[in-house]
OpenMM code with the backbone's topology and positions (N, CA, C; nanometers):
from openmm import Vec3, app, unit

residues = "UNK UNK UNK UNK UNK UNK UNK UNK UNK UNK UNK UNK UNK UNK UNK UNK UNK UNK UNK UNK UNK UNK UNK UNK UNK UNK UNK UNK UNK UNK UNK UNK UNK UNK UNK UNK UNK UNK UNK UNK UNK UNK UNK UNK UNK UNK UNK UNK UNK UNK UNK UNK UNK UNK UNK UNK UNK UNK UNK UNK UNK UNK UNK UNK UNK UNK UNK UNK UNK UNK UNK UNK UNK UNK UNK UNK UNK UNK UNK UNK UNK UNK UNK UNK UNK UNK UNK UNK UNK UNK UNK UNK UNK UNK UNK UNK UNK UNK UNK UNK UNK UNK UNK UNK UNK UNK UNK UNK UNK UNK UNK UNK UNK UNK UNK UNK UNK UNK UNK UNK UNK UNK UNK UNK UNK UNK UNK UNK UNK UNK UNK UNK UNK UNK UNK UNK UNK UNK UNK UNK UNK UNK UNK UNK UNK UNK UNK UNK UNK UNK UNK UNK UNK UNK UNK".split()
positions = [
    Vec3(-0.6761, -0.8167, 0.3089),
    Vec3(-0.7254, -0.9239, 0.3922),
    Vec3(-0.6803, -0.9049, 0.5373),
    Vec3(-0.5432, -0.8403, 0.5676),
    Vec3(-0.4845, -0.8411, 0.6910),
    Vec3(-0.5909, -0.7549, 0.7800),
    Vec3(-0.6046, -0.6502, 0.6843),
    Vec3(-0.6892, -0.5218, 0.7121),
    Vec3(-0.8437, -0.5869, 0.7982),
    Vec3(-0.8824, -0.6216, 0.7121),
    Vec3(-0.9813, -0.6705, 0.7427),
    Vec3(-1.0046, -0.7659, 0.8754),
    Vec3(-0.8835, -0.8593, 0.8554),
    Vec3(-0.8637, -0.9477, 0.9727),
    Vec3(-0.8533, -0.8362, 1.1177),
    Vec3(-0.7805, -0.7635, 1.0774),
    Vec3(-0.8108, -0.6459, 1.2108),
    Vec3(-0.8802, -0.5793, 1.2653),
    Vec3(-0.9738, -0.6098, 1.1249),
    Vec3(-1.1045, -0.4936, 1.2003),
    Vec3(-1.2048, -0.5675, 1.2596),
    Vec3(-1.2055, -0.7214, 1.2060),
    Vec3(-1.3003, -0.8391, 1.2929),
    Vec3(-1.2625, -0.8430, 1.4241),
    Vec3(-1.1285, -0.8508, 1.4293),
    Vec3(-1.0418, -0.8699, 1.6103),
    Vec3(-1.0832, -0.7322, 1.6519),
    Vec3(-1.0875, -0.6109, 1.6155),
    Vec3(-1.1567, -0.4998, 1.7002),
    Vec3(-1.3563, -0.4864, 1.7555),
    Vec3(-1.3138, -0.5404, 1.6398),
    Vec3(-1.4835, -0.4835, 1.6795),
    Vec3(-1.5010, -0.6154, 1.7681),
    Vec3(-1.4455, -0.7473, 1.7735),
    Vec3(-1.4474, -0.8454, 1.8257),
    Vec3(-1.4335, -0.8338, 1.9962),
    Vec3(-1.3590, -0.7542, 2.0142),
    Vec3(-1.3190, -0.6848, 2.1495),
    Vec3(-1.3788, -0.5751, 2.2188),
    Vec3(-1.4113, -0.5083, 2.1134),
    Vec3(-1.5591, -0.3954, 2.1396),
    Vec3(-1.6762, -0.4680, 2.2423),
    Vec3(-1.7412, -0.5453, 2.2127),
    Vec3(-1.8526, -0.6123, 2.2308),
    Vec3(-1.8505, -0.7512, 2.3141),
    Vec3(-1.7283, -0.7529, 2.3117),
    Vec3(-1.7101, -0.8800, 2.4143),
    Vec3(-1.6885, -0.8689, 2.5686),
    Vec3(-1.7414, -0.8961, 2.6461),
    Vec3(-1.7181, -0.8435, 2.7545),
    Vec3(-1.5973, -0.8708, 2.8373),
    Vec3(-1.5203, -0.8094, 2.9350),
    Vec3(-1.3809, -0.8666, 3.0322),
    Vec3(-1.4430, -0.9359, 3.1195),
    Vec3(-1.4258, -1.0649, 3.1676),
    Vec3(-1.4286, -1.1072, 3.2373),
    Vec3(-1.3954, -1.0527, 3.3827),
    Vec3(-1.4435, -1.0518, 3.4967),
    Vec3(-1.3726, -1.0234, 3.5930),
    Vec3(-1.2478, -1.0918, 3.6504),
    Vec3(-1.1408, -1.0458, 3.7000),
    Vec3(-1.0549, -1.1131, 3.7391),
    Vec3(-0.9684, -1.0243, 3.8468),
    Vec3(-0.8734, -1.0835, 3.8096),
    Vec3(-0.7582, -0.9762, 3.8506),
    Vec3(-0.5676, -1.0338, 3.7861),
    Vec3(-0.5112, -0.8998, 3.7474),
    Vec3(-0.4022, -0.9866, 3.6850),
    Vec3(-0.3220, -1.0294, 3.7504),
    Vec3(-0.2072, -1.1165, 3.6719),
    Vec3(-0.0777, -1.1767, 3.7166),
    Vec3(-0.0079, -1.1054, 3.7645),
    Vec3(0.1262, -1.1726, 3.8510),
    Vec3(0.2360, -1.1220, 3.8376),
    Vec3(0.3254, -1.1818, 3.7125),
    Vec3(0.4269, -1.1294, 3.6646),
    Vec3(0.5326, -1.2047, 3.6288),
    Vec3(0.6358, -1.3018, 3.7227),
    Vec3(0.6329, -1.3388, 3.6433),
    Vec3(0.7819, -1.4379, 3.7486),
    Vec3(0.9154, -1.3929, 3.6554),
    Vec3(1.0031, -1.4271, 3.7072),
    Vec3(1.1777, -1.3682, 3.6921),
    Vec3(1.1646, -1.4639, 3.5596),
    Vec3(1.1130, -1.5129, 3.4675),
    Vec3(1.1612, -1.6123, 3.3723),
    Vec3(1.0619, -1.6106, 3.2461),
    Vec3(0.9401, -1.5182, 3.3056),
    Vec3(0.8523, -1.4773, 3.1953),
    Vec3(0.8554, -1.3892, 3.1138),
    Vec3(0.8442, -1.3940, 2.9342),
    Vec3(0.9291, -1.3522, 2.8608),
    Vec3(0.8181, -1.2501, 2.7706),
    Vec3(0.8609, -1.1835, 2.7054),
    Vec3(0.6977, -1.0935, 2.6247),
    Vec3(0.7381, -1.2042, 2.5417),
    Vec3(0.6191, -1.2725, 2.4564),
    Vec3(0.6176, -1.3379, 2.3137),
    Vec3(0.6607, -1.3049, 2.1876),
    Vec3(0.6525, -1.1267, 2.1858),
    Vec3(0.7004, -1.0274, 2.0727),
    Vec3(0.8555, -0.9945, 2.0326),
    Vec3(0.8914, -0.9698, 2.1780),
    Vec3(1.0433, -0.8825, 2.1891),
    Vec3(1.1651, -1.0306, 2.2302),
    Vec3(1.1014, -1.0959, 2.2977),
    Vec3(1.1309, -1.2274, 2.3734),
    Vec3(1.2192, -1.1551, 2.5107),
    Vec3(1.1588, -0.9992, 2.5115),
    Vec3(1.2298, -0.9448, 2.6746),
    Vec3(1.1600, -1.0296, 2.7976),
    Vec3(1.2441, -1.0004, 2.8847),
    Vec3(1.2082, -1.0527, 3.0480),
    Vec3(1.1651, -0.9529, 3.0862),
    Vec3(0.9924, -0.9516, 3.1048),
    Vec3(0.8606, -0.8718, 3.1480),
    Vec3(0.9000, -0.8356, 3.3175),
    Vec3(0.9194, -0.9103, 3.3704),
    Vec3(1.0177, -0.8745, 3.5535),
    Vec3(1.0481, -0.7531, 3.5632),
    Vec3(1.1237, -0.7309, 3.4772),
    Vec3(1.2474, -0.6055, 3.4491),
    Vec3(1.1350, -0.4587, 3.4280),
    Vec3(1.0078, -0.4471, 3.3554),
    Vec3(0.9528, -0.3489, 3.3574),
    Vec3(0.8344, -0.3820, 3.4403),
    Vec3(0.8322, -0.3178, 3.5462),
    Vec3(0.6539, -0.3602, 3.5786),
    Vec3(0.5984, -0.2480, 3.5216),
    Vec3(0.6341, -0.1394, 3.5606),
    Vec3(0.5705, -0.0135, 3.5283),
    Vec3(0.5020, -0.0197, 3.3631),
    Vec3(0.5391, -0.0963, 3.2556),
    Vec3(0.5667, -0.1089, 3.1847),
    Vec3(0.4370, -0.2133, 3.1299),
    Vec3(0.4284, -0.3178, 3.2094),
    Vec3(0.3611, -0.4842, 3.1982),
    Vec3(0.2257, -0.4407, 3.1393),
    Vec3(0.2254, -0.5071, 3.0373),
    Vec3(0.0540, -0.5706, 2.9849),
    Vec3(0.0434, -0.7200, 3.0068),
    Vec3(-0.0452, -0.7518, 3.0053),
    Vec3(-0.0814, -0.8896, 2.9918),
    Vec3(-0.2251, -0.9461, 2.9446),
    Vec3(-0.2317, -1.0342, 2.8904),
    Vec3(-0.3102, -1.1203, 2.8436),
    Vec3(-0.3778, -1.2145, 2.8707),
    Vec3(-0.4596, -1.2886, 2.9390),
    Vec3(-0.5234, -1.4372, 2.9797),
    Vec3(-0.6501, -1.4621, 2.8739),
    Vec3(-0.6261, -1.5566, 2.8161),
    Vec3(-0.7336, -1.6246, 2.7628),
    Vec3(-0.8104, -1.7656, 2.8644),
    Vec3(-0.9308, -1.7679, 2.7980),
    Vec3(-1.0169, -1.8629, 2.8338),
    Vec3(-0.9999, -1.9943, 2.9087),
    Vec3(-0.8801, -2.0572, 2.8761),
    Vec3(-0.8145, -2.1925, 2.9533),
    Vec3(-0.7422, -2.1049, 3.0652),
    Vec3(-0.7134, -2.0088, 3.0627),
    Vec3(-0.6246, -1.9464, 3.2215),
    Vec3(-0.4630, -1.9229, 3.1501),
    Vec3(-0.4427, -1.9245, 3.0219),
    Vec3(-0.2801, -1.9317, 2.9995),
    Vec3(-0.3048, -1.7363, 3.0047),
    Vec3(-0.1903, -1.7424, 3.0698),
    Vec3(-0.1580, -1.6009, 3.0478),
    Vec3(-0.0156, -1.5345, 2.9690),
    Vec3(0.0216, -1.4488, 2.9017),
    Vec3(0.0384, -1.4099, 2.8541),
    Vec3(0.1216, -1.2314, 2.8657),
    Vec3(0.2516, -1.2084, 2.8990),
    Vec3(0.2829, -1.0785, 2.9657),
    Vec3(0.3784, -1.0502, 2.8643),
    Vec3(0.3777, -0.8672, 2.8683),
    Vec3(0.4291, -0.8000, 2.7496),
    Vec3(0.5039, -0.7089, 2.8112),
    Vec3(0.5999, -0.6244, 2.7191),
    Vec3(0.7070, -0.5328, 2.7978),
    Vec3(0.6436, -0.3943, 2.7617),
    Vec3(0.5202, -0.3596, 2.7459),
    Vec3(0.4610, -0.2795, 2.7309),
    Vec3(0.2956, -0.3104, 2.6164),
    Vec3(0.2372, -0.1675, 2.6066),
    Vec3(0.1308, -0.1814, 2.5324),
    Vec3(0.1732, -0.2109, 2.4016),
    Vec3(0.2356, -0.1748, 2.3139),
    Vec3(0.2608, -0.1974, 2.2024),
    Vec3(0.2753, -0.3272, 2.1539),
    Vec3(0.3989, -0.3836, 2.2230),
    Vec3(0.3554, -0.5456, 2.2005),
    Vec3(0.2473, -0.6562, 2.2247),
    Vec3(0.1692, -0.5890, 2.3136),
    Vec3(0.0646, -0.6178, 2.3311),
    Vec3(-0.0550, -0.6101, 2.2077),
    Vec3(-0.0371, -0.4835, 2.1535),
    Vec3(-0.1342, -0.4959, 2.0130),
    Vec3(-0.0940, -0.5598, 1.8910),
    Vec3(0.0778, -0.5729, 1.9148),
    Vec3(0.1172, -0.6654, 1.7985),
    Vec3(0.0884, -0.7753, 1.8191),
    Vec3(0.1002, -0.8268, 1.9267),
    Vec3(0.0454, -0.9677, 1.9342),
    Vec3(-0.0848, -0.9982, 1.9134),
    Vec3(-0.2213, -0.8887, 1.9790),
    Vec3(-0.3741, -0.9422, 1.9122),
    Vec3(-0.3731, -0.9207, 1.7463),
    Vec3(-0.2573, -0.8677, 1.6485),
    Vec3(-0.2670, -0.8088, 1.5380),
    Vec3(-0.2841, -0.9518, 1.4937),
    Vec3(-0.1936, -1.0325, 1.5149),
    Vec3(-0.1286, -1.1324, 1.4637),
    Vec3(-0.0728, -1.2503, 1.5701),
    Vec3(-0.1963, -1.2313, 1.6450),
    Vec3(-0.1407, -1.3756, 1.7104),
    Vec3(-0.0595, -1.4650, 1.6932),
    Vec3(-0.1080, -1.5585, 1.5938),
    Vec3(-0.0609, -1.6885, 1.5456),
    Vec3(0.1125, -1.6912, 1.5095),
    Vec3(0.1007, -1.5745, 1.4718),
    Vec3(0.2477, -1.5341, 1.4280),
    Vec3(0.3889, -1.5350, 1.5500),
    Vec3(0.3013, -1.5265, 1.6353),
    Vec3(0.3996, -1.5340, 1.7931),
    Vec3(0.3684, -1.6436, 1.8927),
    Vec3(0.2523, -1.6858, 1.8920),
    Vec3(0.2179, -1.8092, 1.9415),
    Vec3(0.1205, -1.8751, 1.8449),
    Vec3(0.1055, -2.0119, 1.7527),
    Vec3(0.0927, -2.0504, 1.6525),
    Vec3(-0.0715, -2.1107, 1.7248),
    Vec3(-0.0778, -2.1775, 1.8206),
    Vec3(-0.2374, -2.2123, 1.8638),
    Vec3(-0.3029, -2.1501, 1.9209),
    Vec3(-0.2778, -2.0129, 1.9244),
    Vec3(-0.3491, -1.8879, 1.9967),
    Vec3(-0.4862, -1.8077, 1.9108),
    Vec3(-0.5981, -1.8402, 1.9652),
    Vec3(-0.6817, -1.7548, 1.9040),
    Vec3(-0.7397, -1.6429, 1.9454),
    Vec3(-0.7673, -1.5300, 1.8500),
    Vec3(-0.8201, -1.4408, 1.9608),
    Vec3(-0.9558, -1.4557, 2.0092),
    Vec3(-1.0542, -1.5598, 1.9788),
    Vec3(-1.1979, -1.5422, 2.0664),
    Vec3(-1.1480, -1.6092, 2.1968),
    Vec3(-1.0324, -1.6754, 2.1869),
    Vec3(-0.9962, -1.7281, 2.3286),
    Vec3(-0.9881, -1.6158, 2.4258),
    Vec3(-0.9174, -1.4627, 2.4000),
    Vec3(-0.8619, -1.3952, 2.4685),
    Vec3(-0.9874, -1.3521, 2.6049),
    Vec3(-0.9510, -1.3472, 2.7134),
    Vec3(-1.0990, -1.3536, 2.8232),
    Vec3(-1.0424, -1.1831, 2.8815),
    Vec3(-0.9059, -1.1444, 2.9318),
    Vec3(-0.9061, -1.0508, 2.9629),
    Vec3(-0.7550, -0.9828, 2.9225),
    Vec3(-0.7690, -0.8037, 2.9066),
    Vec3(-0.6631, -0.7574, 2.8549),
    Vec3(-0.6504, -0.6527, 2.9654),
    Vec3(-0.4642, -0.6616, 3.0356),
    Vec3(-0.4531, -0.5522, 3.1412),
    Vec3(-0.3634, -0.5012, 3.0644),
    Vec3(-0.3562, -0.3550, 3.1094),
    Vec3(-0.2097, -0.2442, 3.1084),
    Vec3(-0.1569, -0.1907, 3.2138),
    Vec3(-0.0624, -0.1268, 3.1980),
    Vec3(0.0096, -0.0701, 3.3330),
    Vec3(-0.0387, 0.1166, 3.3361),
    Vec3(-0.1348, 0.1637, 3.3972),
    Vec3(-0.1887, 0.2879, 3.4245),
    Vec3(-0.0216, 0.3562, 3.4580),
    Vec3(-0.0195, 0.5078, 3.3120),
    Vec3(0.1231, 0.5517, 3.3827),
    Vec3(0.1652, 0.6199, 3.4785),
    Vec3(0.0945, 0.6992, 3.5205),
    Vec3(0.0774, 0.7929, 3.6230),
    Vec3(0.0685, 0.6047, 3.7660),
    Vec3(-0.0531, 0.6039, 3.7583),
    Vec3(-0.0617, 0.5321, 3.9349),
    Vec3(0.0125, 0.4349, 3.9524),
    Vec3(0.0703, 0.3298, 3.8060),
    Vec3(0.1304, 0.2116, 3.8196),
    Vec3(0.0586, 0.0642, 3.8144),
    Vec3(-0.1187, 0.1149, 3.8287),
    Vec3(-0.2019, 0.0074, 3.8536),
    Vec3(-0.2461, -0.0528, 3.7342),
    Vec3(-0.2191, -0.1785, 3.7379),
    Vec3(-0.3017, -0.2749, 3.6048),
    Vec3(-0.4642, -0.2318, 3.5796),
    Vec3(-0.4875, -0.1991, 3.4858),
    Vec3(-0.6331, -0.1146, 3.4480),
    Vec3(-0.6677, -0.2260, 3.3522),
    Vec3(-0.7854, -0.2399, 3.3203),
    Vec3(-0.8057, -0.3022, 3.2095),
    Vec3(-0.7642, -0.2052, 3.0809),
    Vec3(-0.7422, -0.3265, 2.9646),
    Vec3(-0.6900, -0.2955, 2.8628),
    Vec3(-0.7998, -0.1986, 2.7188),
    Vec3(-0.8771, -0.2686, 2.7532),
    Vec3(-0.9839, -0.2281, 2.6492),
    Vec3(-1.0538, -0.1341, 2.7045),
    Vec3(-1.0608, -0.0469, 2.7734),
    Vec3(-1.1006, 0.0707, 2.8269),
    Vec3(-1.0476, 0.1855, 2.8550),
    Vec3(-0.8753, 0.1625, 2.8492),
    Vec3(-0.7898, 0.2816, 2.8526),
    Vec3(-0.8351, 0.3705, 2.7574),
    Vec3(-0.7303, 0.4636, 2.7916),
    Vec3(-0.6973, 0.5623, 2.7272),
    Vec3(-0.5146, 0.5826, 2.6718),
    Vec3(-0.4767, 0.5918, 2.5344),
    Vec3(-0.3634, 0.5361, 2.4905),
    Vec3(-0.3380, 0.6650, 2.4230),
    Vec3(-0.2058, 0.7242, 2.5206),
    Vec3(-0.1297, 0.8332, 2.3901),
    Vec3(-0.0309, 0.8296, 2.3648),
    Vec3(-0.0176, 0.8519, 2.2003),
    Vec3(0.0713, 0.8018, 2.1240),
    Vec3(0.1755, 0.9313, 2.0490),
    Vec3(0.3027, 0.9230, 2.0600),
    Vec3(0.3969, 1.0846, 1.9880),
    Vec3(0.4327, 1.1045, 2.0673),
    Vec3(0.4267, 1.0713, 2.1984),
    Vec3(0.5032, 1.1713, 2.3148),
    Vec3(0.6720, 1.1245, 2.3146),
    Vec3(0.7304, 1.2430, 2.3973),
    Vec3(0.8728, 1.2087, 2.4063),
    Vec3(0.9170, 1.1110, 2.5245),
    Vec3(0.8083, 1.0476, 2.5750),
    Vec3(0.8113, 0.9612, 2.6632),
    Vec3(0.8042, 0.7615, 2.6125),
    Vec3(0.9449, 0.7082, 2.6348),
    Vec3(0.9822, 0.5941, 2.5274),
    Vec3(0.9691, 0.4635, 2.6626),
    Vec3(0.9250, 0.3761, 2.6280),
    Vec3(0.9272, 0.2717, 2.6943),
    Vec3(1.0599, 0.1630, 2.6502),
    Vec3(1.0340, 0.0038, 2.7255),
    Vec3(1.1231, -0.0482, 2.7075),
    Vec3(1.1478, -0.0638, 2.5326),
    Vec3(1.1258, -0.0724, 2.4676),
    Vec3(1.1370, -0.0817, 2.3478),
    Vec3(1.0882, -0.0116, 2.2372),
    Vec3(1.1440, 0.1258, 2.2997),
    Vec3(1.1663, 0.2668, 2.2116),
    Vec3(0.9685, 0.2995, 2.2278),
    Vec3(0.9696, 0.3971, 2.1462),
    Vec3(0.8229, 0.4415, 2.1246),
    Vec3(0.6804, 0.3768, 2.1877),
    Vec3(0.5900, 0.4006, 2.2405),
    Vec3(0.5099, 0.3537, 2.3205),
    Vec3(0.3818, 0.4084, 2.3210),
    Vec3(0.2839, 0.2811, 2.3277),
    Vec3(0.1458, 0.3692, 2.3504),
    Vec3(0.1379, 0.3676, 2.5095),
    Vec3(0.0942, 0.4938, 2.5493),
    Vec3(0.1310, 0.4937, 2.6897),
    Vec3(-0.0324, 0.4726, 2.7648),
    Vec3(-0.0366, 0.4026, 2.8499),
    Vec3(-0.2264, 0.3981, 2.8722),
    Vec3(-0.2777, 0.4272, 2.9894),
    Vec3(-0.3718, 0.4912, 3.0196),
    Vec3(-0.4275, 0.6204, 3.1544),
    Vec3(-0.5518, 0.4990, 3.1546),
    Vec3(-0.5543, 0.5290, 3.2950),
    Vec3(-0.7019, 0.4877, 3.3203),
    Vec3(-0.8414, 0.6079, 3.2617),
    Vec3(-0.7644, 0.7563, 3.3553),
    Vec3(-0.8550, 0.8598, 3.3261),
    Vec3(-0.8135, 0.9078, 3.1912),
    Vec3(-0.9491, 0.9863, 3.1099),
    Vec3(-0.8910, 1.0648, 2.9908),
    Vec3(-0.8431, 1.1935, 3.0612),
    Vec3(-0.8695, 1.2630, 3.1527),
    Vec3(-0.8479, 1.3720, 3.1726),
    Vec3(-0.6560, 1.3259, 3.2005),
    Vec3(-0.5963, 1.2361, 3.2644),
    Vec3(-0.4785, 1.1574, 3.3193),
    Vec3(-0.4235, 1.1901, 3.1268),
    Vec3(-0.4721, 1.1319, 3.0743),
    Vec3(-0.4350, 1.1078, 2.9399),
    Vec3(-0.3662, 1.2489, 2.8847),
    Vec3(-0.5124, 1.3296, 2.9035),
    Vec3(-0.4779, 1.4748, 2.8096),
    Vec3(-0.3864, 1.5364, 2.8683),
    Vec3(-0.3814, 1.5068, 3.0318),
    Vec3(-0.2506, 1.6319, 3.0671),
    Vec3(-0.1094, 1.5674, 3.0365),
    Vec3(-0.1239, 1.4436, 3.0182),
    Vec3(0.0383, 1.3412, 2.9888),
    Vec3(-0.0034, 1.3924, 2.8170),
    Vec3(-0.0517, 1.4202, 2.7728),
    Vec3(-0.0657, 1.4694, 2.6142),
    Vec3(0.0409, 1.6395, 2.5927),
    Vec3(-0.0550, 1.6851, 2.6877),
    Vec3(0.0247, 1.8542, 2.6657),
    Vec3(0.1694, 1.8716, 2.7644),
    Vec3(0.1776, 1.7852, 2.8117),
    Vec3(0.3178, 1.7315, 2.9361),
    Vec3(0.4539, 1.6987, 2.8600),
    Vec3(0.3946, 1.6112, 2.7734),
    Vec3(0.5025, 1.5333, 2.7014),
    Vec3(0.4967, 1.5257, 2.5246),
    Vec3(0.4376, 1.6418, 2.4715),
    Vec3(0.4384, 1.6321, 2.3732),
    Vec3(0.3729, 1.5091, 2.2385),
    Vec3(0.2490, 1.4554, 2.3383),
    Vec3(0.1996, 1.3707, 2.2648),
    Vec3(0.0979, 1.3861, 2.1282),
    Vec3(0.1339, 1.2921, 2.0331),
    Vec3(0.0072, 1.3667, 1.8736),
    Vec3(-0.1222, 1.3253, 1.8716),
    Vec3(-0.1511, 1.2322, 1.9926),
    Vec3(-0.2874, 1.1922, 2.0260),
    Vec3(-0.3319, 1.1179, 2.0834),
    Vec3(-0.4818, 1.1328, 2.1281),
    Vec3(-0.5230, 0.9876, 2.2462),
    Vec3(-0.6295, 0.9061, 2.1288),
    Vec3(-0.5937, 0.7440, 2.1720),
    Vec3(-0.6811, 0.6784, 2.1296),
    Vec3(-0.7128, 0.5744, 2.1678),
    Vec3(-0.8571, 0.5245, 2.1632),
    Vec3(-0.9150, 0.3671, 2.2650),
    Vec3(-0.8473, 0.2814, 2.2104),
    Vec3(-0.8683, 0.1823, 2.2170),
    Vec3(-0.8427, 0.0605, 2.2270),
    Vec3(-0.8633, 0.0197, 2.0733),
    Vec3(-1.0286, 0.0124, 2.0368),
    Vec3(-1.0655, -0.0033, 1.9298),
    Vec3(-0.9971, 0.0578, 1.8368),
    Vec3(-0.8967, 0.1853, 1.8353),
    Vec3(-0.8649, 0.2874, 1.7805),
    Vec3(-0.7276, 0.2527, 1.7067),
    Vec3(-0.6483, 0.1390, 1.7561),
    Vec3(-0.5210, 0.1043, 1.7440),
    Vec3(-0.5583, -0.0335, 1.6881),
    Vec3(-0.4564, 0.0383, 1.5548),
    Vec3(-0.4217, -0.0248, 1.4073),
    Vec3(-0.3047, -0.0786, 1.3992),
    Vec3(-0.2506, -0.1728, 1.3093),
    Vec3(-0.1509, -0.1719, 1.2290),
    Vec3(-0.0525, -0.0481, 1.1748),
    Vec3(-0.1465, 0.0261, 1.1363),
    Vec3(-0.0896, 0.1489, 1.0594),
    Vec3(0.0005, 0.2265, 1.2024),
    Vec3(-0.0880, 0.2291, 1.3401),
    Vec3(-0.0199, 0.3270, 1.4364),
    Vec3(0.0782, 0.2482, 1.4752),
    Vec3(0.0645, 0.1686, 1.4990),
    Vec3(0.1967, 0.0435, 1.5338),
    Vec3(0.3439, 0.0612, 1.4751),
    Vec3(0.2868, 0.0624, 1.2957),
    Vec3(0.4151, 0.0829, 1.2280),
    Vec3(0.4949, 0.2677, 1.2889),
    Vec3(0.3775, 0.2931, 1.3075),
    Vec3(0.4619, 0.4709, 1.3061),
    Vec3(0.5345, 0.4528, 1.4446),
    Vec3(0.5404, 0.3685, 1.5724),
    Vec3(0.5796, 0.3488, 1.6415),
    Vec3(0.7029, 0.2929, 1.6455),
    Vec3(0.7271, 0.2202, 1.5387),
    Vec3(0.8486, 0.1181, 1.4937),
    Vec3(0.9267, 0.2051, 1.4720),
] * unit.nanometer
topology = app.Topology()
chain = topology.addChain("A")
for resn in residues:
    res = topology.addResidue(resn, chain)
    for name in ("N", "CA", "C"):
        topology.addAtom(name, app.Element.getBySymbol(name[0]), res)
């Protein structure tokens, strides 16, 4: 059932369009929902989240970021995901918030974020593949592409 619940929230995100926007900052007191770290401390690092009412939502990297669309409710209990309106990451190479659902995410490398292991996310694929053969990474994958299953191998 979980399974399943994941593959509705992907394909759910596939087809939905980003809103235009532009993201947040953090403030010194904003916390990831996952790790309960202070997001301040990494920018290089920052994902974030805004749904539909404007609440936003900042992470100490990508990873917690997919644990949280895995399982919303589980970290914030009235959170749904058709609410979610837009998803940023932190591009590793330039530093720039990219949208989330369009990266490019590689995963195995010897390159660890704030909380060990990391999907690391490129705007460009070509950005991607050379941080792939750079750092020893086992692969690139979209958005749609990231499971439960890659999550755990991250843990």
């Amino acid at each position: 059932m979980r399974h399943l619940a994941w593959v509705f929230l992907a394909l759910f995100f596939v087809v939905s369009p980003c809103a235009a926007g532009s993201p947040a900052k953090p403030g010194p007191k904003d916390k990831c929902p996952v790790c309960g770290m202070f997001v301040n401390k990494y920018p290089e690092w920052l994902a974030q989240i805004r749904l539909k009412d404007s609440k936003i939502f900042f992470f100490d990297g990508a990873k917690d970021m997919f644990k949280f669309l895995s399982q919303p409710k589980k970290y914030i209990p009235d959170t749904d995901p058709k609410d979610v309106r837009e998803i940023y990451v932190t591009d590793y190479y330039s530093l720039e918030s990219i949208d989330g659902k369009t990266a490019f995410y590689v995963i195995g490398s010897n390159v660890y974020g704030p909380m060990g292991k990391e999907l690391i996310p490129f705007r460009k694929e070509e950005d991607a593949k050379e941080f792939l053969r750079d750092h020893g990474g086992k692969r690139i994958v979209r958005f749609q592409e990231v499971t439960p299953d890659i999550l755990r191998e991250l843990d």
